[in-house]
N, CA, C and O atoms as a CHARMM CRD file, in Angstrom:
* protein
*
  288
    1    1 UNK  N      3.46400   8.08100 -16.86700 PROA 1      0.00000
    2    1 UNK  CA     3.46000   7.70700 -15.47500 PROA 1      0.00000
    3    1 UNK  C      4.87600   7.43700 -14.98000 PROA 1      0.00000
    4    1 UNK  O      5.46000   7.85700 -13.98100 PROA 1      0.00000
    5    2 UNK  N      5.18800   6.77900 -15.76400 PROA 2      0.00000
    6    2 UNK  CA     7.12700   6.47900 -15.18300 PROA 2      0.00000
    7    2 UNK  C      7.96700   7.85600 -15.21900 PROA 2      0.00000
    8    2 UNK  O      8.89600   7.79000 -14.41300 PROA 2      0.00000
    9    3 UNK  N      7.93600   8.69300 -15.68900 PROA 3      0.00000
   10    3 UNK  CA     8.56400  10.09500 -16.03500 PROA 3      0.00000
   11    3 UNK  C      8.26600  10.83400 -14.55200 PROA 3      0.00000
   12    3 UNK  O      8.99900  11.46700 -13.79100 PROA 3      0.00000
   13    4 UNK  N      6.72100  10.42400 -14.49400 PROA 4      0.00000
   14    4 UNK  CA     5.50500  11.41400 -13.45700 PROA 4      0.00000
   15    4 UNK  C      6.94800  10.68500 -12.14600 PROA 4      0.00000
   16    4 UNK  O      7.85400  11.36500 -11.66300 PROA 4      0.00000
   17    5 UNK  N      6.68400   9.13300 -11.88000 PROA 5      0.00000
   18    5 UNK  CA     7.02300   8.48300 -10.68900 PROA 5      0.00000
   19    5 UNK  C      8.89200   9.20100 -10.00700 PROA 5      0.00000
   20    5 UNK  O      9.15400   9.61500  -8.87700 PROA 5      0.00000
   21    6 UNK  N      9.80200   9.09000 -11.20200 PROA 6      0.00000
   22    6 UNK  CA    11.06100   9.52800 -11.46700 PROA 6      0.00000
   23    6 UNK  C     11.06000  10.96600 -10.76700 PROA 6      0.00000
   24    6 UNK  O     12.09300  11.42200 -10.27800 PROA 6      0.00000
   25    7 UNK  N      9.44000  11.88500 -10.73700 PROA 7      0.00000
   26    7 UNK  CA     9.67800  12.86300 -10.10000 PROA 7      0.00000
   27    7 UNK  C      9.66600  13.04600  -8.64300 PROA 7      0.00000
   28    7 UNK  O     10.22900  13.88600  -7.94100 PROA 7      0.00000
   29    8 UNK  N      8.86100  12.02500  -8.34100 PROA 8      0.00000
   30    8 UNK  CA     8.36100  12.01900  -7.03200 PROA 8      0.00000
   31    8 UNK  C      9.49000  11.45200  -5.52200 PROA 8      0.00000
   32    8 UNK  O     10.55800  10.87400  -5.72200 PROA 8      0.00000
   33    9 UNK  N      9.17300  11.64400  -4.67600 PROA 9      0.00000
   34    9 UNK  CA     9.48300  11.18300  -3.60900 PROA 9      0.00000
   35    9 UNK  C      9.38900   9.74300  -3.00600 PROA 9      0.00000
   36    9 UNK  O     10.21700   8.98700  -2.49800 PROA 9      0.00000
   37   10 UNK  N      7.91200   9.65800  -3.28900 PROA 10     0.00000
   38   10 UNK  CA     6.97500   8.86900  -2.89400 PROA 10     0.00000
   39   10 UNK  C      5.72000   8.94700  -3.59500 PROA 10     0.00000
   40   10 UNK  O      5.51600   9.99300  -4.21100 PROA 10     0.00000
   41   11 UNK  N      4.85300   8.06400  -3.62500 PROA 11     0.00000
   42   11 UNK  CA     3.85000   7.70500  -4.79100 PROA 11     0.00000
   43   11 UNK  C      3.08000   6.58800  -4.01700 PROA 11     0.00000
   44   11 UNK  O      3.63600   5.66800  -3.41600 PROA 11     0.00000
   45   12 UNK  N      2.14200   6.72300  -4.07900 PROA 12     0.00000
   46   12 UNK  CA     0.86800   5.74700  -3.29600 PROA 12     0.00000
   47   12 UNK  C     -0.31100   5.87500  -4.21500 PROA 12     0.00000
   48   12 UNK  O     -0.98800   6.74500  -4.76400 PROA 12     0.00000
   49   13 UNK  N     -0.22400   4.64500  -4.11400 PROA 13     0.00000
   50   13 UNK  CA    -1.57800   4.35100  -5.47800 PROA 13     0.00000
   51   13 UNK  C     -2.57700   3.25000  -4.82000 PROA 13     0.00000
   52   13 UNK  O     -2.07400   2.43200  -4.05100 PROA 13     0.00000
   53   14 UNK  N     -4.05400   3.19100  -5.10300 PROA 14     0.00000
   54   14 UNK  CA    -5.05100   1.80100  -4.69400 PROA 14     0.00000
   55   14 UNK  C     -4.83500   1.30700  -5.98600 PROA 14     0.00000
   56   14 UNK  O     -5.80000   0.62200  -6.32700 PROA 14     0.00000
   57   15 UNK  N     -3.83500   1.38200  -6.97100 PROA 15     0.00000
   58   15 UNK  CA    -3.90500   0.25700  -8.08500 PROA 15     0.00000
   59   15 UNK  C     -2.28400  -0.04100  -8.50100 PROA 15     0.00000
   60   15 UNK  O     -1.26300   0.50000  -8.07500 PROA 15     0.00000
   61   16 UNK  N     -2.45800  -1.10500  -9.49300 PROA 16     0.00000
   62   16 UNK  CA    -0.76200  -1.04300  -9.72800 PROA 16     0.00000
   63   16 UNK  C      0.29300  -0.68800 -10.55900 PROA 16     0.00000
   64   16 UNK  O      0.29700  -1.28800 -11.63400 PROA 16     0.00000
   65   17 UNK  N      1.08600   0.02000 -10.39800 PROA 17     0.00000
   66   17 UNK  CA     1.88800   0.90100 -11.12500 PROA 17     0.00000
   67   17 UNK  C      2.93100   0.21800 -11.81000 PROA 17     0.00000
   68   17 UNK  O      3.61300  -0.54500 -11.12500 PROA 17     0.00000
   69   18 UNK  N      3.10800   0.29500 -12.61300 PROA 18     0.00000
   70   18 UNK  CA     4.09500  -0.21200 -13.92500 PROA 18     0.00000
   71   18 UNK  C      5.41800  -0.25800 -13.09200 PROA 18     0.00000
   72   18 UNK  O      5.70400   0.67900 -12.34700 PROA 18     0.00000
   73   19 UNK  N      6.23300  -1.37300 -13.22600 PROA 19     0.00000
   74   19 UNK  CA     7.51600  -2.04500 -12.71900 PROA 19     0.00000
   75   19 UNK  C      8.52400  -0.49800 -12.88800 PROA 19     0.00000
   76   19 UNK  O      9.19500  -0.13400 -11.92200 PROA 19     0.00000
   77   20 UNK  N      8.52800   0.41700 -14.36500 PROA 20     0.00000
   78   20 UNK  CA     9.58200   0.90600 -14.60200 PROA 20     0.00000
   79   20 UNK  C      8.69200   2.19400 -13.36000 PROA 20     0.00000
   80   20 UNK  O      9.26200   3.27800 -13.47500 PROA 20     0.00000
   81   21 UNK  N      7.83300   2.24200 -12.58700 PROA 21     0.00000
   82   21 UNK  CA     7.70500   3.37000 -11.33300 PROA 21     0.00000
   83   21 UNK  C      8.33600   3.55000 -10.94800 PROA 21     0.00000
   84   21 UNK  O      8.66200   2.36300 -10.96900 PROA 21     0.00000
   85   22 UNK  N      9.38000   4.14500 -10.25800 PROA 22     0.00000
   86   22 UNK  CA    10.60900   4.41700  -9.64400 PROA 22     0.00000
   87   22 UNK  C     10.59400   5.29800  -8.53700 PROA 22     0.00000
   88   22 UNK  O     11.74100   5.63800  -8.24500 PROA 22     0.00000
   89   23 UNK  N      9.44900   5.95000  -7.58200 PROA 23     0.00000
   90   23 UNK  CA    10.00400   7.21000  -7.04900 PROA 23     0.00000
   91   23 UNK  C     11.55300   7.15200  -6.26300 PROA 23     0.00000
   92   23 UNK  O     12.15400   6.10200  -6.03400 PROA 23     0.00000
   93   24 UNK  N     11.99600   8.39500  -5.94700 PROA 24     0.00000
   94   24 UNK  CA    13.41000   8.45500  -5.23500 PROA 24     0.00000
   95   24 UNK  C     13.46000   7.55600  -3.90400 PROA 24     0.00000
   96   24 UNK  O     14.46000   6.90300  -3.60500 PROA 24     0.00000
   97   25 UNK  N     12.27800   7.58300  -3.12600 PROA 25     0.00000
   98   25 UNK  CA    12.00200   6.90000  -1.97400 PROA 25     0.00000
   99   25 UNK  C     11.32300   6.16800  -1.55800 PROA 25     0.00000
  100   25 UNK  O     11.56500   5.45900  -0.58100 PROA 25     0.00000
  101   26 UNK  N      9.83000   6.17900  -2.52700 PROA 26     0.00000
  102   26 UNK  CA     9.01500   4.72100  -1.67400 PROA 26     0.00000
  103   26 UNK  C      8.20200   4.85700  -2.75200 PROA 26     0.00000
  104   26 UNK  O      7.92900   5.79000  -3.50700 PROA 26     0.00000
  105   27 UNK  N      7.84300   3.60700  -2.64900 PROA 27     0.00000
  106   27 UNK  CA     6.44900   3.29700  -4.19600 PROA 27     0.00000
  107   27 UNK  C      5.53900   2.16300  -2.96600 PROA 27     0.00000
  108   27 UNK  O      5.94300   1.11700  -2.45900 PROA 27     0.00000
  109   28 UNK  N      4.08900   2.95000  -2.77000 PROA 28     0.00000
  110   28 UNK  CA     3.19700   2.24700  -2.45200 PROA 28     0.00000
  111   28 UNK  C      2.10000   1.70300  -3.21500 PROA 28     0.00000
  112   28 UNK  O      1.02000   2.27800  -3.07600 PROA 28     0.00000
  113   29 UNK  N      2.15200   0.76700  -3.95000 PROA 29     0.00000
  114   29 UNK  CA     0.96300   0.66000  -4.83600 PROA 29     0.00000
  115   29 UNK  C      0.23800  -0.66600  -4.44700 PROA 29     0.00000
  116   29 UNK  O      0.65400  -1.36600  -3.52300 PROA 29     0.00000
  117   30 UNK  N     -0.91900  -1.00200  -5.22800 PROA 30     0.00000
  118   30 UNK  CA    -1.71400  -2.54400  -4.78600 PROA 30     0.00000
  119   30 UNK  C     -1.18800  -3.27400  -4.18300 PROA 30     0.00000
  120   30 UNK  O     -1.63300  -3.72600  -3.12900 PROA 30     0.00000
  121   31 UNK  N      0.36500  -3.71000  -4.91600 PROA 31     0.00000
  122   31 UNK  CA     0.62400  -4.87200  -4.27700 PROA 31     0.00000
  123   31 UNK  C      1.20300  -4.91600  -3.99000 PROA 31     0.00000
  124   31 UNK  O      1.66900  -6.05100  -4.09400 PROA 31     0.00000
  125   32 UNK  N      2.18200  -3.82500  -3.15000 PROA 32     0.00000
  126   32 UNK  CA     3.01300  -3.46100  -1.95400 PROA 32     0.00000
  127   32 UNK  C      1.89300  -3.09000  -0.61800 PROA 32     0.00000
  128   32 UNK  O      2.38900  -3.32600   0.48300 PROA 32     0.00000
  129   33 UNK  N      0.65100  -2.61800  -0.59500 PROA 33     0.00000
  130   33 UNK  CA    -0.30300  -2.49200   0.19900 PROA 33     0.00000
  131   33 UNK  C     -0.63000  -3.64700   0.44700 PROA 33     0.00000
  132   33 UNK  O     -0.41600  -4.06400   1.58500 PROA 33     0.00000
  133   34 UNK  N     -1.37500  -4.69100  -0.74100 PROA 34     0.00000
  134   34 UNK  CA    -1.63400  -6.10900   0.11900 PROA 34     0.00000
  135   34 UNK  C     -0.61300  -6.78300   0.52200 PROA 34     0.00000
  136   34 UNK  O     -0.76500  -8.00200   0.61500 PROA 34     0.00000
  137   35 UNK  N      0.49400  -6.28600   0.81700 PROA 35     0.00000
  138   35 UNK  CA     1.52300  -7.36500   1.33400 PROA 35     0.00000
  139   35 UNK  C      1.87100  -6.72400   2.80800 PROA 35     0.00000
  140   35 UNK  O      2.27300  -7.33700   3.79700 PROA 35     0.00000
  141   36 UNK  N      1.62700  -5.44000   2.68800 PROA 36     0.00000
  142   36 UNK  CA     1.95900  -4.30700   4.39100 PROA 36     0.00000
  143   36 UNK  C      0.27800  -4.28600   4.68000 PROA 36     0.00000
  144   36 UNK  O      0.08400  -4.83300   5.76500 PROA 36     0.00000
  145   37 UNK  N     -0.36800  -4.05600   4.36600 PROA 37     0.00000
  146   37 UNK  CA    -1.73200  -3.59000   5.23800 PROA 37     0.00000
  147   37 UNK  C     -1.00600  -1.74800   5.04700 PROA 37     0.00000
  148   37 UNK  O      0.01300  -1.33900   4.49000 PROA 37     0.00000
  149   38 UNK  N     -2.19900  -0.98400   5.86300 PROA 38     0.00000
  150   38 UNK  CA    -1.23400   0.48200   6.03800 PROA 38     0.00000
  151   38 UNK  C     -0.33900   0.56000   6.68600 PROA 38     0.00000
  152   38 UNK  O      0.04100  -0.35200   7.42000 PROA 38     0.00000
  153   39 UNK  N      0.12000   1.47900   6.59300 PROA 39     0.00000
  154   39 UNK  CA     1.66100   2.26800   6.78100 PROA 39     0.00000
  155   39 UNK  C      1.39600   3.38600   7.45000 PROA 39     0.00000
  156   39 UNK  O      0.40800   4.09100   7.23900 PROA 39     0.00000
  157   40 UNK  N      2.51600   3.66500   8.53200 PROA 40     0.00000
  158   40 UNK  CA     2.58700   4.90400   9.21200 PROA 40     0.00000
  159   40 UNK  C      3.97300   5.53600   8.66100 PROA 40     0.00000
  160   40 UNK  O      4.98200   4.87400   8.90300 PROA 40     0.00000
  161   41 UNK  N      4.08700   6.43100   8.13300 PROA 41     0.00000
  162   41 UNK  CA     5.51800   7.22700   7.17300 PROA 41     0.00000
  163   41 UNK  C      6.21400   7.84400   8.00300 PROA 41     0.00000
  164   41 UNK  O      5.46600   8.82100   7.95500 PROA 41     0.00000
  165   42 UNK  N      7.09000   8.20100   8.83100 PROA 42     0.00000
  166   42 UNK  CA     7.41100   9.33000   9.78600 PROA 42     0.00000
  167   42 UNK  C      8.62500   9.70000   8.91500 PROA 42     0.00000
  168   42 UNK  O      9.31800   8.88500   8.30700 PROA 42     0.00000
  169   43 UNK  N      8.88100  11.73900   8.94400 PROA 43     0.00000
  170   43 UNK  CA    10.00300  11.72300   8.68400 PROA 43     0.00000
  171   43 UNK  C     10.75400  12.59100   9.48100 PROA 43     0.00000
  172   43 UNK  O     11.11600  13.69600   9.07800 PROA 43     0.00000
  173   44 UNK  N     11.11700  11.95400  11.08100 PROA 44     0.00000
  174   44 UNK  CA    11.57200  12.23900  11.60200 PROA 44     0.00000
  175   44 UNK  C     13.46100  12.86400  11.28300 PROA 44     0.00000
  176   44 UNK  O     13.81400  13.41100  10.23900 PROA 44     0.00000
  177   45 UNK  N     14.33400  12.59200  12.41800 PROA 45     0.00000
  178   45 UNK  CA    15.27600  12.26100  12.06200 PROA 45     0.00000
  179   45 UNK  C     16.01600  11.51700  11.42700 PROA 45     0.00000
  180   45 UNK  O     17.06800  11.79900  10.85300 PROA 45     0.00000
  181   46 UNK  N     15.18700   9.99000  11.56100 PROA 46     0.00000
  182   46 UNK  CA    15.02700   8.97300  10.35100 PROA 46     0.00000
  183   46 UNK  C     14.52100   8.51200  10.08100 PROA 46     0.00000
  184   46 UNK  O     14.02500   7.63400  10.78700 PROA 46     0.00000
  185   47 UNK  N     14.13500   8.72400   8.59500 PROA 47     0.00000
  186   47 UNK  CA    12.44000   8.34300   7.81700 PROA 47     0.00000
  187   47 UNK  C     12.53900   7.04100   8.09100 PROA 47     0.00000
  188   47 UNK  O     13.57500   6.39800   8.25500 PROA 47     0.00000
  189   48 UNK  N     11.33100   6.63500   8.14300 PROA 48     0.00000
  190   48 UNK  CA    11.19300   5.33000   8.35000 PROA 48     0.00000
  191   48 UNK  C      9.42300   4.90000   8.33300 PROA 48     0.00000
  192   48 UNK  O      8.45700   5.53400   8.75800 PROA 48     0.00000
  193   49 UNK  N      9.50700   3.58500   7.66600 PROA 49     0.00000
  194   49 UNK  CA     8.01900   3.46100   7.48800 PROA 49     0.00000
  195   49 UNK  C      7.54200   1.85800   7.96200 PROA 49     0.00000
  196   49 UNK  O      8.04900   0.77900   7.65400 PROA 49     0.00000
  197   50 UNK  N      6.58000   2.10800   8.67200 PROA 50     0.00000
  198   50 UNK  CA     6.09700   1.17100   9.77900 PROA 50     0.00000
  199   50 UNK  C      4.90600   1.10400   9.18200 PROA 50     0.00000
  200   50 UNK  O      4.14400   2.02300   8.88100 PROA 50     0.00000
  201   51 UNK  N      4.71900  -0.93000   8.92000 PROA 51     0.00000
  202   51 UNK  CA     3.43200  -1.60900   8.63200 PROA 51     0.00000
  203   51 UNK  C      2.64300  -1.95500   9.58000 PROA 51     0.00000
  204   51 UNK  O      3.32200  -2.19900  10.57700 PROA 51     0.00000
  205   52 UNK  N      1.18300  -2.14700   9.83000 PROA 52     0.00000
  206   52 UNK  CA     0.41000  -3.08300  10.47200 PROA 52     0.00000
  207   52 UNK  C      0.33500  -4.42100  10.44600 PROA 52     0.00000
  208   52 UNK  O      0.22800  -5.19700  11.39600 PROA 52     0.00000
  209   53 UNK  N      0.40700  -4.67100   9.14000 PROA 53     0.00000
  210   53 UNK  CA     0.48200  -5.82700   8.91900 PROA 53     0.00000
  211   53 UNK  C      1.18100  -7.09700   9.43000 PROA 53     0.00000
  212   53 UNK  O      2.20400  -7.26200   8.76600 PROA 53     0.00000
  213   54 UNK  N      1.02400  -8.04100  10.33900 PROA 54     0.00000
  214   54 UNK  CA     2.11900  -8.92100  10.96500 PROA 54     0.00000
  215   54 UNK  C      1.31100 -10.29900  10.57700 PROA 54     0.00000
  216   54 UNK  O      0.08300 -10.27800  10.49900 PROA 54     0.00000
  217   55 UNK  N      2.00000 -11.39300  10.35900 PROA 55     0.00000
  218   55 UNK  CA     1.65500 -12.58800   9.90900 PROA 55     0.00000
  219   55 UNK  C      0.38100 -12.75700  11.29800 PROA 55     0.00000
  220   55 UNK  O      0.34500 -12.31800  12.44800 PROA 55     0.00000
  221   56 UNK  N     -0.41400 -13.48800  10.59600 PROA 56     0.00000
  222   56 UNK  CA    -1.78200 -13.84500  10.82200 PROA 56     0.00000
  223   56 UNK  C     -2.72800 -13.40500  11.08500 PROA 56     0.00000
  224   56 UNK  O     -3.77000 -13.97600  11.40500 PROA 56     0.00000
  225   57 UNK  N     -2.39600 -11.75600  10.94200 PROA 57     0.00000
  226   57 UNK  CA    -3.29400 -11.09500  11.79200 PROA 57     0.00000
  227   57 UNK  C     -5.03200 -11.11900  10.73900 PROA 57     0.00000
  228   57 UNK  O     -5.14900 -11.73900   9.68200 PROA 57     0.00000
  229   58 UNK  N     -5.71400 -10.62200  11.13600 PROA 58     0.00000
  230   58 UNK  CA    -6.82200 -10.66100  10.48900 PROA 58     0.00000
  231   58 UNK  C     -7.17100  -9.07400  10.47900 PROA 58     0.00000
  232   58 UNK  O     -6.78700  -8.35900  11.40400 PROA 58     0.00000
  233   59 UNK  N     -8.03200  -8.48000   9.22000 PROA 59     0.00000
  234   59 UNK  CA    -7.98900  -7.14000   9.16400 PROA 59     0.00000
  235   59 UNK  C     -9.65600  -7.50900   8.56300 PROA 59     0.00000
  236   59 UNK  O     -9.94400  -8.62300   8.12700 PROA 59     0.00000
  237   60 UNK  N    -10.38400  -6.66000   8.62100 PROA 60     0.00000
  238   60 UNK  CA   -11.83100  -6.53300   8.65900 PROA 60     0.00000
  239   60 UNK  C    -12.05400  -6.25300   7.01000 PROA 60     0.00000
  240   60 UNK  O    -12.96300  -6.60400   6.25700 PROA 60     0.00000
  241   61 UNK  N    -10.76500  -5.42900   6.76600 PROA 61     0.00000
  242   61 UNK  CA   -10.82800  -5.26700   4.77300 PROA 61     0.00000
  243   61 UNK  C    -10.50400  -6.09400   4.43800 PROA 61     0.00000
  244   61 UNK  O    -11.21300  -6.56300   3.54700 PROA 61     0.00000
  245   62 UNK  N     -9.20600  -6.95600   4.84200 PROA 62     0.00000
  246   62 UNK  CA    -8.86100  -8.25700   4.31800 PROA 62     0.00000
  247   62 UNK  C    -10.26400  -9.00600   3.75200 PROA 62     0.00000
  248   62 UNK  O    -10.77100  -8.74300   2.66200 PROA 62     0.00000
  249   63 UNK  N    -10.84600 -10.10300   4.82200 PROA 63     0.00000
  250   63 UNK  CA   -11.67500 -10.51500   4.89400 PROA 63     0.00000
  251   63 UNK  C    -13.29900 -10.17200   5.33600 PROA 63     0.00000
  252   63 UNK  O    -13.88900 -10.77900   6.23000 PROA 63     0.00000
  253   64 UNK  N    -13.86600  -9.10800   4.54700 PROA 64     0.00000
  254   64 UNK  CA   -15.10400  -8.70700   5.07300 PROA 64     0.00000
  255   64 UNK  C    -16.48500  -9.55300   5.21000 PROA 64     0.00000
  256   64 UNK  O    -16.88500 -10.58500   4.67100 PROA 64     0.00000
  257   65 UNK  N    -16.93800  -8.82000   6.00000 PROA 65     0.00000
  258   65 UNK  CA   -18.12800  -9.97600   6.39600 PROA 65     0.00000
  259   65 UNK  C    -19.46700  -9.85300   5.25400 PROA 65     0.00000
  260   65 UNK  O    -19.40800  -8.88900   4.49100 PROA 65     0.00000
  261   66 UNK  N    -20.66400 -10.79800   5.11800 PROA 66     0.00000
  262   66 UNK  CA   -21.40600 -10.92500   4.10200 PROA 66     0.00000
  263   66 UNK  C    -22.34800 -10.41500   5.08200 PROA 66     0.00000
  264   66 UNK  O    -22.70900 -10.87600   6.16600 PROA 66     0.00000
  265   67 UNK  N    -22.78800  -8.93700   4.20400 PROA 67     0.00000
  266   67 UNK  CA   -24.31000  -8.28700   4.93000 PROA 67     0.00000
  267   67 UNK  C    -25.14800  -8.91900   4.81400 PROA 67     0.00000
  268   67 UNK  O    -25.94900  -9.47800   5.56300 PROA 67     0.00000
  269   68 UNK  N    -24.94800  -8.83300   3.60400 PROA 68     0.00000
  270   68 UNK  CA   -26.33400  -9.68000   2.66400 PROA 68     0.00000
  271   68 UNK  C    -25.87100 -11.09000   1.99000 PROA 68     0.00000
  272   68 UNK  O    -24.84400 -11.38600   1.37800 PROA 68     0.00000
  273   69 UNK  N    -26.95700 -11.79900   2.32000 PROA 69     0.00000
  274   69 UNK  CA   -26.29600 -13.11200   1.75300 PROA 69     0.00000
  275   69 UNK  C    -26.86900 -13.42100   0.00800 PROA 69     0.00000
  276   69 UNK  O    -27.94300 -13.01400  -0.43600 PROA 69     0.00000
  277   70 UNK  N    -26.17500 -13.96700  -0.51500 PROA 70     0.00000
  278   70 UNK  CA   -26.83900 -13.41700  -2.08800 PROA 70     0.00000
  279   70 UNK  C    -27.93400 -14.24900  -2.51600 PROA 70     0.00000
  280   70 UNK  O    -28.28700 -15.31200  -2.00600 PROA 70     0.00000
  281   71 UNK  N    -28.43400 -13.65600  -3.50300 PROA 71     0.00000
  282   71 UNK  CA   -30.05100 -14.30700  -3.64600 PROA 71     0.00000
  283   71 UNK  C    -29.83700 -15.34800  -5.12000 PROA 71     0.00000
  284   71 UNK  O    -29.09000 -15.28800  -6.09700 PROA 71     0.00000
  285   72 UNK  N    -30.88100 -16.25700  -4.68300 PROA 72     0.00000
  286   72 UNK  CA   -30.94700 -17.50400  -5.60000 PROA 72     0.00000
  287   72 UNK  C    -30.99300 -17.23200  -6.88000 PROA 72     0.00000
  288   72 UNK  O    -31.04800 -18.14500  -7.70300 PROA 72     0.00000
């Protein structure tokens, strides 16, 4: 995986990737996601990557609601 990351650009994972991950430009993994919420990537004239995430906000995945309430 670290060899794999060293190749990449960028790397986005829903789990978390070993410290020695390295891509050339951005490593999105678990717990760079729970700390941004998603990301919009642009690579315009200058790349640049924009979170949702802003202190307090509330997100529906963050905290989801109980369908079902659990049984005795």
């Amino acid at each position: 995986m670290v060899a794999f990351c060293a190749s990449v650009d960028i790397i986005v994972a829903d789990r978390w990737l070993p410290r020695g991950c390295v891509p050339k430009w951005l490593k999105l993994d678990r717990a760079k996601l729970s700390e941004t919420g998603g990301v919009a990537i642009t690579f315009d004239r200058t790349p640049q990557v924009v979170t949702v995430r802003r202190a307090g906000a509330r997100h529906p995945w963050l905290e989801a609601e109980t369908v079902m309430p659990p049984k005795d």
